[in-house]
N, C-alpha and C positions, 0 to 999 in steps of 0.2 A: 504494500500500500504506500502511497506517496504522501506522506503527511508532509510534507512543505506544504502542498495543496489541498489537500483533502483528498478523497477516492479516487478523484477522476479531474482535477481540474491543471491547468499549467502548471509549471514553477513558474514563483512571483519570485522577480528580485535576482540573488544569487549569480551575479554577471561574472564576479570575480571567480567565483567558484566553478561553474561554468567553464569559464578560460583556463581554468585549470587543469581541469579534466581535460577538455578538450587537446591541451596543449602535450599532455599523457598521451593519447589516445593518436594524436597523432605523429608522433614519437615514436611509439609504439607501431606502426604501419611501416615506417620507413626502417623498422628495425632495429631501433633503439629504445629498450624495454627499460622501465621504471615503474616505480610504486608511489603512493600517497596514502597518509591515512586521517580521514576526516575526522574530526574530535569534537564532539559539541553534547548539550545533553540533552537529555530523551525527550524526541518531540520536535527536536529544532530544525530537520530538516534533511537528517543523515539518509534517511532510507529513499528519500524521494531525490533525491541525487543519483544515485545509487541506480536506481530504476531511469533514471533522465539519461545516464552514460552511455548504457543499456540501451534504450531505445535509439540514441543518437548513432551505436557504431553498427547495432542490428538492421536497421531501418534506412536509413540516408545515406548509405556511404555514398561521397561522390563518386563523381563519372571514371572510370576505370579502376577504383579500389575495389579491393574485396572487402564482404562484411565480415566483421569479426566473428569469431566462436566466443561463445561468450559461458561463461561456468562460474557458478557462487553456489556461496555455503553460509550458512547462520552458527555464531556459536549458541551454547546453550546453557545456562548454569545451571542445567540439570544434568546436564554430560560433563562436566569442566573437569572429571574425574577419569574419564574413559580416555585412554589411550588413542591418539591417532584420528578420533570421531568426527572432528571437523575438516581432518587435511580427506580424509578420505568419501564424505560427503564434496567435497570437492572436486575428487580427482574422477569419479565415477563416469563423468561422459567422457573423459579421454582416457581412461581404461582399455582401450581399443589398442593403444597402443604400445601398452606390455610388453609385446610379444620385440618392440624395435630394442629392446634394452637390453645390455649389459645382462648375463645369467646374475649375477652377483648383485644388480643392484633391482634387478626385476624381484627376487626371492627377499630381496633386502623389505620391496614394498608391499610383496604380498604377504609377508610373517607382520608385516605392522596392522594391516589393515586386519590384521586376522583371518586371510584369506589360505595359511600355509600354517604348519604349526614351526615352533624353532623361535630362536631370538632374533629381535631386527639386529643391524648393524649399524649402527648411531652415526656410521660413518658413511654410509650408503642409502640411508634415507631420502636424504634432502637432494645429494646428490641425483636419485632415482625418478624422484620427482621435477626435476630441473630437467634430467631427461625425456620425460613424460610430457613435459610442455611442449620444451624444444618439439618435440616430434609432431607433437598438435599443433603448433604455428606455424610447421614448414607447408600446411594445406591451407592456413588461414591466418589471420593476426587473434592472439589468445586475449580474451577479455576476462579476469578473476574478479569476482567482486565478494569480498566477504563481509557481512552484516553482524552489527552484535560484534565486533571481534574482542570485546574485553571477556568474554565468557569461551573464547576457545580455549581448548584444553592445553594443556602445559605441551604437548609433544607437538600439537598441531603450529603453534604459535611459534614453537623454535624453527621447526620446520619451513613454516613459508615465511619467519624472520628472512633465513637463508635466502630462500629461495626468492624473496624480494629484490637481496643484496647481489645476485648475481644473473640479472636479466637484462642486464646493462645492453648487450650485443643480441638479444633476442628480438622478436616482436612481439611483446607479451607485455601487457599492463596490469596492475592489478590495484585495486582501490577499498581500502579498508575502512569501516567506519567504526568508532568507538564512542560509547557511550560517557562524558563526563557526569560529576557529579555538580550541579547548579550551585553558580555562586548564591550566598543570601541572600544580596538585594536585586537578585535577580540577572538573566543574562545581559550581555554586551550586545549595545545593537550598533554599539560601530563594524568597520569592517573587518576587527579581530587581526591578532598576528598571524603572519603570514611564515610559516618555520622551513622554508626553504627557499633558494633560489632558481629552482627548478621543477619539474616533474622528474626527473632520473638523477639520485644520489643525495646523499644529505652532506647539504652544507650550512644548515641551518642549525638552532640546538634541538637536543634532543625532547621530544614528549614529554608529559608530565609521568613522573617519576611513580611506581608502581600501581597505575593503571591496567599497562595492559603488559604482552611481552615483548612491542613493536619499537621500542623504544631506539634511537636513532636514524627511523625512515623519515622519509619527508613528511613534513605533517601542516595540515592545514585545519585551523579551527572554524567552525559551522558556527555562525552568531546569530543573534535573534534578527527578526524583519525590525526594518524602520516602523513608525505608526502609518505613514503613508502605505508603506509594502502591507501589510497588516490589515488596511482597511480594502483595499483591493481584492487579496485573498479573500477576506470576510464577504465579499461582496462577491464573487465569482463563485463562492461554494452554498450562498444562503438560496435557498428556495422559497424565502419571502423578503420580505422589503423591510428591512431595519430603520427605524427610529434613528435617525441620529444622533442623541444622547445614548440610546442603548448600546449601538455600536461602538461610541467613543468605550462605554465603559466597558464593554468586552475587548478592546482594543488595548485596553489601561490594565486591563484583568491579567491576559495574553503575555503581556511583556513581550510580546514578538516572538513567540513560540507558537510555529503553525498547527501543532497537534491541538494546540487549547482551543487557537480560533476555532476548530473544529468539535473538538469534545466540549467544550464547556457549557456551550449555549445547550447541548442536548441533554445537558447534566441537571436540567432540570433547574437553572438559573442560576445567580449568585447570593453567595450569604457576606455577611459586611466585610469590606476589605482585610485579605488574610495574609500576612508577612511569611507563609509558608511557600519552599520552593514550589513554582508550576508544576514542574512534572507530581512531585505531591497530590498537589490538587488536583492534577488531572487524574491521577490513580482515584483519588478519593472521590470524584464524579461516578469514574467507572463503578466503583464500589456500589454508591447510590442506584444507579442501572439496576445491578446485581442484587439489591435487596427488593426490588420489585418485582423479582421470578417466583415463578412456582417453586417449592424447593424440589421435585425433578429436574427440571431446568440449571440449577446451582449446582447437584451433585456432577450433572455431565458437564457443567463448564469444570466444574473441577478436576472430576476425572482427565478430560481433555488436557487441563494446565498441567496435570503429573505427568505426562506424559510427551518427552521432546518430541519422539521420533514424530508424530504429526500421522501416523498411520489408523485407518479407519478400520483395520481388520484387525486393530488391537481395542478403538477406542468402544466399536458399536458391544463384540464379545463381553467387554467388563462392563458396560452399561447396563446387557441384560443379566448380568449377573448379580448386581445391586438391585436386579428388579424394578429397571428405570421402564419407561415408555416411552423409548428412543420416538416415536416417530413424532408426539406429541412437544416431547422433552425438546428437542432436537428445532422443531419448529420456532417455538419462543425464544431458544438459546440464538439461534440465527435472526429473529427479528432485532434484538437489540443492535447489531452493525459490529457487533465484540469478536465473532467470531462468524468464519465460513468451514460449514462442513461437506465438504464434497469428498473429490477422489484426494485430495487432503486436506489434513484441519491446519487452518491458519489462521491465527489472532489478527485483531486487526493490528496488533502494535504490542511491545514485549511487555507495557505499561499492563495491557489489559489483560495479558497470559498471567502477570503477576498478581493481579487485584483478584482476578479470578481463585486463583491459588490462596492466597491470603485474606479471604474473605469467608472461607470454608472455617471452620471449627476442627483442632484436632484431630477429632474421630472424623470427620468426616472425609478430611485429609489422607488417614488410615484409610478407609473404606477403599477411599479409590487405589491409593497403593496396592493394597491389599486384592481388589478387584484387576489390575493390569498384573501384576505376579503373576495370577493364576492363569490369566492367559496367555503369558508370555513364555516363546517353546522354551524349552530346559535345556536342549541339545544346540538348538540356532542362536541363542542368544540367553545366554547361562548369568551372563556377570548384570544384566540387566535386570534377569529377575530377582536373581538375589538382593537386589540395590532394590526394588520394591520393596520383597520381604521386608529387607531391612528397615522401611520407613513406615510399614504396615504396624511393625510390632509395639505395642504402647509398655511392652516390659524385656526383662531377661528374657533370652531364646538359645540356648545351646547348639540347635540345628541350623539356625540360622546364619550364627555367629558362625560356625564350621563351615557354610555354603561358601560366608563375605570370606573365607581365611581361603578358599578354594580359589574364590576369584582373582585377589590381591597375588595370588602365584601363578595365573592364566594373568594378568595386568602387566606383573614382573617381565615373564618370559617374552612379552612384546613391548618391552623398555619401557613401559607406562609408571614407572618410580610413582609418583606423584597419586596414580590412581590403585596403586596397590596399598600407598599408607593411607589413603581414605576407607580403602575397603576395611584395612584392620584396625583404623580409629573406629571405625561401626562395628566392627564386630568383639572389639574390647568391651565397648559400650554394651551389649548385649549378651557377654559372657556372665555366667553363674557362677563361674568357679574363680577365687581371687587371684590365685597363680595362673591361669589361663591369661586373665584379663592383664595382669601385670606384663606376662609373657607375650602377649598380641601389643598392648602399646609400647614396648620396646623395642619390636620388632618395628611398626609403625614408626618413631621416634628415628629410628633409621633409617629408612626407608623417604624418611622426609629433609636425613640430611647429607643422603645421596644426590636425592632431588634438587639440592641447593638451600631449602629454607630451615636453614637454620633456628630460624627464632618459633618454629611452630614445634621443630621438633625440641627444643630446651619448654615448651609451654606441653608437648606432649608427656618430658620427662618427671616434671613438676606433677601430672597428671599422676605417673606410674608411681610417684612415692606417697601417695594420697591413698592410692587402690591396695597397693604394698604393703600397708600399716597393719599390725597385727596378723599377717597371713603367712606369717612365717617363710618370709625369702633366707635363699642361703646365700652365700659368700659368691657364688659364679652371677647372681642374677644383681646382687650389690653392687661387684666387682662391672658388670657388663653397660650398668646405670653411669659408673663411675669413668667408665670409660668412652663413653658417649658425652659424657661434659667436657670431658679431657677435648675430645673432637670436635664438637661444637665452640667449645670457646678459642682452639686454636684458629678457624675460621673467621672469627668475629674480631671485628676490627677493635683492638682496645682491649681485650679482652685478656688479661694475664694469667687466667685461672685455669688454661689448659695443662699446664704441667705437674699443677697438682691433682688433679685429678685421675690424668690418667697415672701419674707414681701412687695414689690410692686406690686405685684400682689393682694396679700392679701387686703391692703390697695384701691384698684383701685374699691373692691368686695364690702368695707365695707356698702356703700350707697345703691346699688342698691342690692347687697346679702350678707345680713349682715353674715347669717348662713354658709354661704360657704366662708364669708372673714375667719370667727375664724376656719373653717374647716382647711384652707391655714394655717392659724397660725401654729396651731398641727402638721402643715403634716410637716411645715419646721422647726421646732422643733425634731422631731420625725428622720426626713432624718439627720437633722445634727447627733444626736445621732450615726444614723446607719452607717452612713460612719466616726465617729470617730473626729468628728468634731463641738461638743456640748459641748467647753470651752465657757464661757461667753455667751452662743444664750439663754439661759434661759431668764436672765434680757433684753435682746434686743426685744424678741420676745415680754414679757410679754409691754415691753413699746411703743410698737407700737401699738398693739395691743389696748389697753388702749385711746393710741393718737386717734385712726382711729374713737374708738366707740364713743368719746366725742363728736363729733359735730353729730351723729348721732341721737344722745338720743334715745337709742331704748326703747321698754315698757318693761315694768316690768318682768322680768323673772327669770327661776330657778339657780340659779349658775351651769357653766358648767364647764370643765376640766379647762379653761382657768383662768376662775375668781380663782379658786381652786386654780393652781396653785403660782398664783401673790399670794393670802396671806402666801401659805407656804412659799412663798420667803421673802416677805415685815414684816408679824409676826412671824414668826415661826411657826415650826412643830406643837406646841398646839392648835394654833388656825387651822392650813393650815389640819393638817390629815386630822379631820372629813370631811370636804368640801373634799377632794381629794378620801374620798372612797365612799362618796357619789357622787359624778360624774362618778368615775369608774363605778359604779354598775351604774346607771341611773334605767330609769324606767324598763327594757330589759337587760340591761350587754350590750346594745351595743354600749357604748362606748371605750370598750376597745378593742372590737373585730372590731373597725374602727383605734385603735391605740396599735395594740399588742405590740409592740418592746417600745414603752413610757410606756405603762401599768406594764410591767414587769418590767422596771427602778423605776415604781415608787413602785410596791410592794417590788424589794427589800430594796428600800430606806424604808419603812413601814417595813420593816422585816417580812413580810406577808407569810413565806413559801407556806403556802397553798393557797394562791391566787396566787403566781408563777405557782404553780403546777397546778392549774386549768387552766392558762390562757395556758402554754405550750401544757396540753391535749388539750385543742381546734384546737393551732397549728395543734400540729401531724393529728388531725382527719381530721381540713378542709386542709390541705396541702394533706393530702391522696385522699380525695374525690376528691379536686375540680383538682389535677393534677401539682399543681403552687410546680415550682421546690423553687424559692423564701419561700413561705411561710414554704414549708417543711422544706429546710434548718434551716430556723431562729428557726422552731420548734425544729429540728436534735441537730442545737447549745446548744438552751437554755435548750433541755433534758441534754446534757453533763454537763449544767452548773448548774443545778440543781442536777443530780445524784451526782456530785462531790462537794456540798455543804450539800449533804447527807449524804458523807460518800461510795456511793455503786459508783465505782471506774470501777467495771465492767459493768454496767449500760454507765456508761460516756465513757468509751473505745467504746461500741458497737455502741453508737450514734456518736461518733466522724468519725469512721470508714462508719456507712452511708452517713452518711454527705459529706465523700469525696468520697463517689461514683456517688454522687447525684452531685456533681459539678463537676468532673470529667466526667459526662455524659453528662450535660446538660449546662457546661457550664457558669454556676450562679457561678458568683467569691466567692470564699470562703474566711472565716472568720476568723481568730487568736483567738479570745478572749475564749472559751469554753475549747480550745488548754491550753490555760493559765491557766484556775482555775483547770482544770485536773494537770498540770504537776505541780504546786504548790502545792496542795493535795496529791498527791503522793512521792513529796519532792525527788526526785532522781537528786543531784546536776549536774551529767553527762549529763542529758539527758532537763534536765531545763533550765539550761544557754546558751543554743544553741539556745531554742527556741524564748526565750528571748532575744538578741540577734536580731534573725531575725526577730520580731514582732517588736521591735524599729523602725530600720533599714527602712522595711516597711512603717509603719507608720511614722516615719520621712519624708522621702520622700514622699510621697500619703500630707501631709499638714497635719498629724490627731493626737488626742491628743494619750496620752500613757499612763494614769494614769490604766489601765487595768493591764500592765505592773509591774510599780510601785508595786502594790497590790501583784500581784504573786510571786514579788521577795520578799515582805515584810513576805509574808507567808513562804516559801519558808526559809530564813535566819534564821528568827525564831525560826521555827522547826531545824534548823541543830545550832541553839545555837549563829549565828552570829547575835549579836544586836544591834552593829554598823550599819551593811550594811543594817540590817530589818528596825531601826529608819531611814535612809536617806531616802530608799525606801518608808516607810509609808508616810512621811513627803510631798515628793515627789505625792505620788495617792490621799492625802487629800488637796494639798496647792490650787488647782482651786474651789474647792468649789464642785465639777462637781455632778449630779444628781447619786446618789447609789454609785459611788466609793468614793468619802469621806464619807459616813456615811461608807461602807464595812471597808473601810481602818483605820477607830479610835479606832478600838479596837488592832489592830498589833502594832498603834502608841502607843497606850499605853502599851502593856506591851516590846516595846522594849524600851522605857521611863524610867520605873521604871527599868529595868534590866541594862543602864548605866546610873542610875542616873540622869536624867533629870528630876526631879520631877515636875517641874513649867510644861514644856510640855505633861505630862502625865495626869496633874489635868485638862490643857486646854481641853486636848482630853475628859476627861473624862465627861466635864460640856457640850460640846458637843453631845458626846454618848448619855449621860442620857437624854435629853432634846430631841434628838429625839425616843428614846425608850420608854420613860415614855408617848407621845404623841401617837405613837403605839399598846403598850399596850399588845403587841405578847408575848407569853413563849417564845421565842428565843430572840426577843432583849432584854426583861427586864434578861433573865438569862447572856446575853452576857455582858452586863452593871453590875451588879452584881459583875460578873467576873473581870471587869476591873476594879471596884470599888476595889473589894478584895487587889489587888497589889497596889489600891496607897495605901489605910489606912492598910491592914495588920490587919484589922478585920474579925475575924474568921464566925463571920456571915454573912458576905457579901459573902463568899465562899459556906457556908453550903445554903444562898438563890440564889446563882447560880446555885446550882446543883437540888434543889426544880423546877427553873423555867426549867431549861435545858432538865429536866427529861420527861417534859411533850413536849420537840419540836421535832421534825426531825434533824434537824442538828447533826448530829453523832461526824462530826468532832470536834465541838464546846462544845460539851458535854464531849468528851473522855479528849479535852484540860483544863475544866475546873478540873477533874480529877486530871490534870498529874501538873495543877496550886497548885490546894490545896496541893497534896500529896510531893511537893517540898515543901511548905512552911512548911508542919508539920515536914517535914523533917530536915528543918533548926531552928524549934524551937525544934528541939532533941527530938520529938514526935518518933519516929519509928515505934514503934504498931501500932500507929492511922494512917500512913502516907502507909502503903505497901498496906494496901485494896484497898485505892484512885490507887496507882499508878499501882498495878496489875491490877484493872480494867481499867484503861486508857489504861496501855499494850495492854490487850486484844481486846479494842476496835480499836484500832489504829493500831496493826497489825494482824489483823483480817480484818479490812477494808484496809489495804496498804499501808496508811499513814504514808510510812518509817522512815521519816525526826524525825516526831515527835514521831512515836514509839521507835526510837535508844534514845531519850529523856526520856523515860520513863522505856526504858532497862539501862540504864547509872544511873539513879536516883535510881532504883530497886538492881542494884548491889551496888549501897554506900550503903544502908542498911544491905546489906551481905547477899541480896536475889537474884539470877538467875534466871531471865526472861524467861519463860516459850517458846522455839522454837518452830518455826513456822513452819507446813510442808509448803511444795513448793505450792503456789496456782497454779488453772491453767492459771491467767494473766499474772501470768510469764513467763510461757512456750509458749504461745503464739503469734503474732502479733494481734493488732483490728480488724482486718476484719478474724483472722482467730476464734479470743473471740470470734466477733459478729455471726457467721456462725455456730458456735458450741451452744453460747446461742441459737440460731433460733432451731435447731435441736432439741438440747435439751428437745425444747416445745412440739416436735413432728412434726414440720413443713418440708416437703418435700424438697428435692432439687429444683424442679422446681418453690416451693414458695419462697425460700432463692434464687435462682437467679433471681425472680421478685422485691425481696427489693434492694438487691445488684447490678442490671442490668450488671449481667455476665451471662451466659451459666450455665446450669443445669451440663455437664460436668463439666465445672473449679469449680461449686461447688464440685463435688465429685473429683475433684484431690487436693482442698482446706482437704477436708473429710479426705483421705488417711495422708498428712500431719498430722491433727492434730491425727489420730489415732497411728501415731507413734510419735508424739510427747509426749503423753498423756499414751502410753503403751498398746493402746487396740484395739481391732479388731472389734469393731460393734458398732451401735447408741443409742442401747439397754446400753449397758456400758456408750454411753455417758450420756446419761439421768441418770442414777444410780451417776454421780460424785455430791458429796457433793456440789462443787462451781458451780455447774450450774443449782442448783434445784430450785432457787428461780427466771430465765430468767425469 
């Protein structure tokens, strides 16, 4: 229904809005697809836009366009539980086109929709769906229009977030409206903000903040009519001739909300001027309607209102099961204008589905529940009926509770998180037994903070120690509460109270499961890490830890990570390595692959290049297989932060660039730190200090340490010759002591040390360094050590056994630096023959790899000799952005477009307008040329 106008009459007004669309729409024809999503509140005009787009791309195309396909969906807050409900009401007329897709991402959409059994692939969803247009706009231009979209379900809203974000190179529009909530003194009938500067991509700011899940699409808000616009409408829908006075005061009433011009006058008139929002009062008319029925007529508006799906082969069955008189009932329910009952039931407006719904009494709410259960198949649609049952029952139900615990693992299995802890918040609610109910909302509690919401599930756990009380929980279900606050509050911004918790939980474990107390230890060791917040949890952990096992006295066993770690803390690294890579490796290696993100702190602390590198391959392999956007990420990261402690710079761009496609997709908050050791490495003062900056900034606020930071700037200053601000900085990344960044950060400390003269600080750093390198035993720490030895003594052999050990590591960077060390100091002892080989070759290493900062270091030193540094042609990382690096390396390999838009989850098209880009960026016209460039032969 078009309520801008009433049933059937024009849009009044709405020019701007109009152009908007319009300007979509035709965007969209020529192949450049973009989204909108209209914001205003109920009544103001969203749906009759919506339906005006609709008829404008259906109807008129001009002289040689084709008309669009056009496909929409309604959310429903009666489904906002169910998995997938709205993308898949959606997808249903182009479902035809299944069969063009990828096996992998076709299975991906038929296990969501519930069409397959198996788990979706979170990674192949949206993706699938992106395919599934694509394929519908190559017969047609795609028109999506989705209504109601604050009531789609959590899975559907992430989904066509995406799939919004990446129809830039499509012909596919899509326009979303959302329902706001009314200011008090009513709407804005100017022409509102306007939150984008286009129809395709946001450049504007983002939506109002926990509304809907559209948040950074282009958004346009829907404002009331002028009283002019207002009085036209009024006039164009009235079937008698208004009084002029009357008009004004329904006009005054209205505030420029076209649902009212329409509902109000039928409401049976006005009562004294009411400072309650319109759509309020317009529900409150509808209400009025609704107490004028028969009450058969009420039961089947209600019945109707429980029921989304809009299907009459569920609505009439429960009608005559309540013993209604559908035909009479049915009659009067359609004279009010509230509702049409044909081949589907349609409200006139969600206002009147609601009033209807909420205008019913408890029981009689039940009733209808209660009445659509029963009719609804068992087998075809199992989690629906349950979800009646569940709202039929007015007490405890034991079978019921067990159907909702049924469905929440049929919800799980199709990624529906969100709709499976709804199912077991209902079905806690309706358990008899206190351990049952305890043990269903903890499981919910979890399930909600997989989901991301955190704060329902700390309101769900608060619940569990309510139900808890007196029911005699043991120590695993204490311990499990306890470790779920540990989780949620590591999550929460501010929140410091993660690490005790889960060390109370840990502790709660120790007796009853000892192996899974010290499991808890790791893990809350391991999280503080990851959320940046692993100052001092080292010694806290190791000391509880300690306390818990002492009254245990367990038997005799092998030193695990934990023991490990307590001596490298308590004796030092000589004694602590061997124990710590003896736990890493265990009998299997699966200790580390139980604590990757620890594993890799400790191998760099061990300077282990190559067990970084192995530990990261495993990442990327099981992040790919198993589909976990998390583990990919942290693997995405730590390729950048290892390619960039290699030297291969392009490597590190193309993984950074995935990385933010992959969080950009799915949602998995992204990381700084990889960001860091890239833009350090690459030493581009411009583009460094910004990021640094907002990586503080960040972490400042979030509560988490910055020694990451620190590091990058140390590097960073360094390389550009400043050894003041590198010493503060070093100083600064080693003073906590913290796991890998004070061992990374002693060798910066030292040579910005000796470069202002701080010798006492340089020697500290250095008895430091050495003691845990020497413990090591790696060609990269002992050459690094070496190195930093060389600067404090200024012994010529400490330089010439740096480059010995150096020669045989990966570290490029570290290697070209020891170079560009020696050949300065040969330089200063007035060597000059012996000192240009060093420093030419560190040139070349260091700008050859990109390593700006320090290559102008080693061009600067080159010309005091009276020799001129060999220039550099243009790489192609220059010319480039990362994602256009990474898209070109992929190609490079030979890999397809439609394979580079399943790493990157964009469109096979936006790869090839990515393509086009870098061919004129690059000077060439084919892929064959791409492959032939010197910098992308080793992708």
């Amino acid at each position: 229904m078009r309520t801008s106008a009433g049933p059937r009459g024009p849009l009044v007004g709405r020019r701007r809005e109009t152009r908007r669309l319009s300007e979509l729409t035709d965007a969209a024809r020529d192949g450049r697809g973009g989204a909108i999503v209209l914001r205003g509140e109920a009544g103001i005009g969203k749906s009759a836009l919506l339906e005006s787009v609709r008829q404008g791309v259906e109807q008129s195309p001009q002289q040689g366009d084709a008309a669009f396909q056009v496909i929409r969906a309604t959310g429903s807050q009666y489904e906002a539980e169910l998995p997938f409900a709205a993308l898949h009401q959606l997808c249903v007329p182009v479902l035809k086109h299944l069969d063009e897709l990828p096996p992998q991402h076709r299975d991906a959409l038929l296990v969501a929709f519930g069409l397959a059994t198996g788990t979706p692939d979170v990674f192949h969803v949206g993706l699938a769906v992106l395919g599934l247009f694509a394929a519908a706009a190559r017969e047609r231009p795609l028109l999506c229009l989705v209504d109601d979209a604050q009531w789609l379900d959590a899975a559907s809203s992430k989904a066509l977030t995406f799939l919004a974000r990446r129809i830039a190179a499509e012909p596919v529009a899509m326009v979303f409206a959302v329902r706001l909530p009314p200011p008090a003194d009513g709407p804005d009938r100017s022409d509102g903000p306007d939150r984008s500067d286009g129809p395709y991509g946001p450049d504007g700011p983002d939506g109002p903040d926990g509304l809907d899940g559209l948040d950074g699409l282009p958004s346009l808000t829907v404002s009331g009519l002028s009283d002019a616009e207002a009085r036209t409408l009024l006039t164009a829908q009235s079937h008698e001739a208004l009084d002029e006075q009357v008009r004004d005061r329904i006009v005054a009433e209205a505030r420029g909300n076209p649902l009212a011009l329409f509902a109000l006058p039928r409401a049976g008139g006005f009562a004294p001027p009411d400072a309650a929002p319109v759509p309020t009062r317009v529900e409150q008319g509808f209400r009025a309607t609704l107490a004028g029925l028969p009450a058969d007529a009420r039961l089947l508006l209600t019945v109707a209102s429980a029921d989304p799906t809009g299907d009459p082969g569920l609505l009439w069955p429960a009608a005559q099961r309540l013993g209604i008189d559908v035909g009479r009932a049915g009659a009067a329910a359609t004279a009010t204008g509230l509702v049409e009952l044909g081949t589907r039931v349609r409200f006139f407006h969600p206002l009147a589905r609601a009033a209807a719904y909420q205008a019913a009494g408890a029981t009689e709410r039940r009733r209808a529940h209660g009445a659509l259960g029963a009719v609804t198949d068992p087998v075809a649609d199992p989690d629906r009926r349950a979800w009646h049952r569940a709202q039929a029952g007015a007490g405890p139900d034991d079978d019921v509770a067990a159907e909702l615990e049924r469905s929440a693992s049929r919800a799980r299995a199709r990624g529906g998180v969100v709709a499976a802890a709804a199912f077991l918040e209902r079905a806690a609610e309706l358990s008899l037994d206190a351990r049952k109910r305890v043990e269903r909302t903890l499981t919910a509690a979890r399930a909600q903070l997989e989901a991301g919401a955190a704060d329902r599930a700390a309101e769900l756990l608060a619940a569990a120690d309510g139900s808890g009380r007196g029911s005699g929980l043991d120590e695993l279900q204490l311990a499990e509460a306890d470790l779920l606050r540990g989780q949620i509050a590591f999550v929460r911004d501010g929140d410091d109270g993660g690490p005790t918790f889960m060390l109370r939980a840990a502790g709660r474990l120790a007796g009853p499961a000892p192996e899974r107390s010290r499991e808890i230890y790791l893990e809350a060791l391991e999280m503080s890490l990851l959320v940046g917040r692993g100052t001092g949890m080292m010694d806290r952990v190791l000391a509880e830890a300690q306390a818990a096992a002492q009254p245990a006295q367990p038997a005799p066993r092998t030193p695990d990570l934990l023991d490990a770690l307590s001596v490298l803390v308590t004796e030092g690294h000589r004694a602590g390595v061997p124990l710590v890579r003896a736990a890493l490796d265990g009998v299997d290696g699966a200790t580390w692959t139980r604590h990757p993100a620890l594993a890799i702190m400790l191998a760099a602390e061990l300077w282990d290049s190559q067990r970084h590198a192995t530990i990261v391959e495993w990442l990327m392999k099981h992040g790919r297989e198993s589909g976990s956007p998390l583990v990919l990420c942290l693997g995405l990261a730590q390729t950048a932060t290892h390619a960039a402690m290699t030297g291969d710079l392009d490597r590190a761009m193309a993984a950074v660039a995935e990385e933010e496609a992959i969080t950009d997709a799915t949602g998995v908050p992204s990381v700084m730190y990889h960001r860091l050791h890239l833009a350090a490495m690459r030493g581009r003062r411009e583009e460094a200090l910004p990021l640094f900056e907002a990586a503080t900034a960040t972490a400042l606020s979030a509560g988490q340490f910055v020694a990451n930071v620190h590091w990058a700037r140390a590097v960073l200053n360094n390389g550009l010759g400043d050894y003041p601000a590198a010493l503060d900085a070093a100083r600064r990344a080693s003073a906590d002591n913290d796991l890998y960044m004070a061992g990374i950060a002693l060798p910066e400390l030292v040579e910005a040390a000796v470069r202002c003269g701080e010798l006492d600080a340089a020697r500290a750093a250095l008895e430091s360094l050495t003691e845990r390198t020497e413990a090591s035993g790696t060609a990269s720490g002992l050459g690094i050590a070496a190195c930093a030895r060389a600067l404090v003594t200024g012994c010529e052999d400490d330089y010439r056994e740096a480059l010995d050990h150096l020669a045989q590591s990966p570290l490029l960077p570290y290697r070209a630096r020891a170079d560009l060390l020696y050949g300065e100091w040969l330089r200063r002892a007035g060597r000059r023959r012996d000192c240009r080989p060093h420093l030419r070759t560190a040139h070349d290493l260091l700008s050859g790899a990109g390593l700006e900062a320090f290559a102008q270091r080693a061009a600067a030193e080159l010309r005091a000799t009276g020799e001129t540094a060999r220039g550099r042609s243009g790489h192609v990382r220059d010319q480039l952005t990362m994602q256009e690096l990474h898209i070109a390396r992929l190609v490079a390999t030979g890999a397809t477009s439609a394979e580079v838009a399943a790493r990157l989850f964009i469109s096979p098209r936006t790869v090839d307008a990515h393509l086009r880009n870098i061919f004129r960026k690059l000077g060439i016209t084919s892929r064959r040329q791409l492959r032939d460039q010197p910098d992308l032969r080793s992708a």
